[in-house]
N, C-alpha and C positions, 0 to 999 in steps of 0.2 A: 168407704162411703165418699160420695163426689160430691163437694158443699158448693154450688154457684158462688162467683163473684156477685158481690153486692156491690149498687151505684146509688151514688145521694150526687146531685145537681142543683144548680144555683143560675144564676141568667149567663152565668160567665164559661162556666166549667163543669165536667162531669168528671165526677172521683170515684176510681172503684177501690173495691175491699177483695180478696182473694185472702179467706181464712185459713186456708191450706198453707200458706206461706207463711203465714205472720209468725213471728218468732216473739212474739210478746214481751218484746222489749220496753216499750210503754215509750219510748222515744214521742211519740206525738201527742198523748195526753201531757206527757210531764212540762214539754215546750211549747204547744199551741192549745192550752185547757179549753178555752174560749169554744174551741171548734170540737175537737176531738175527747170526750169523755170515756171511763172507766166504768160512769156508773148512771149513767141516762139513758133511754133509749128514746129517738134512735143518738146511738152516741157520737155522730157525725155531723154536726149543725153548719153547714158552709155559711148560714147567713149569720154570723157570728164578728166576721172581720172578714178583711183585705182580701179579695183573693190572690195576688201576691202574695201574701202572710203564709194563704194555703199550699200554694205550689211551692214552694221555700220549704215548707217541712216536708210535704211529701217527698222532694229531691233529697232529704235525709232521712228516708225511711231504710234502715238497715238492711229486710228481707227485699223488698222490694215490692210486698203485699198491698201499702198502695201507690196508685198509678193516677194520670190526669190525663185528658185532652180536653182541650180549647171548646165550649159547643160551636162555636162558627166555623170550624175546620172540622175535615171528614177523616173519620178513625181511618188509620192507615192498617192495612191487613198484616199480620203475624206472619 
């Protein structure tokens, strides 16, 4: 089964989700609750805090499931 990436956006950033990947470490609920939940949907609120705060944990996301780019910069092709 082929599950799309999911995107939640904020004026600053667009973050996606790729469930395929995610190894459910919980790494981003456990350190940024604020933003990233377990148990709300949708459970991604970027307007929560810093977006700094955000790209900070997602550069610690272990699978690699989620990902950012800048909205004023153009996604760069794979």
């Amino acid at each position: 089964m082929d599950i799309d990436a999911k995107e939640f956006r904020n004026s600053d950033i667009t973050v996606t989700y790729d469930p395929c990947k995610c190894i459910l470490s919980g790494i981003c609920a456990r350190e940024l609750s604020d933003v990233f939940s377990n148990s709300i949907i949708p459970w991604v609120n970027l307007d929560n805090t810093e977006t700094k705060r955000v790209i900070k944990q997602i550069n610690r996301c272990p699978s690699g499931a989620l990902k950012y780019h800048k909205n004023n910069e153009k996604k760069q092709a794979s």
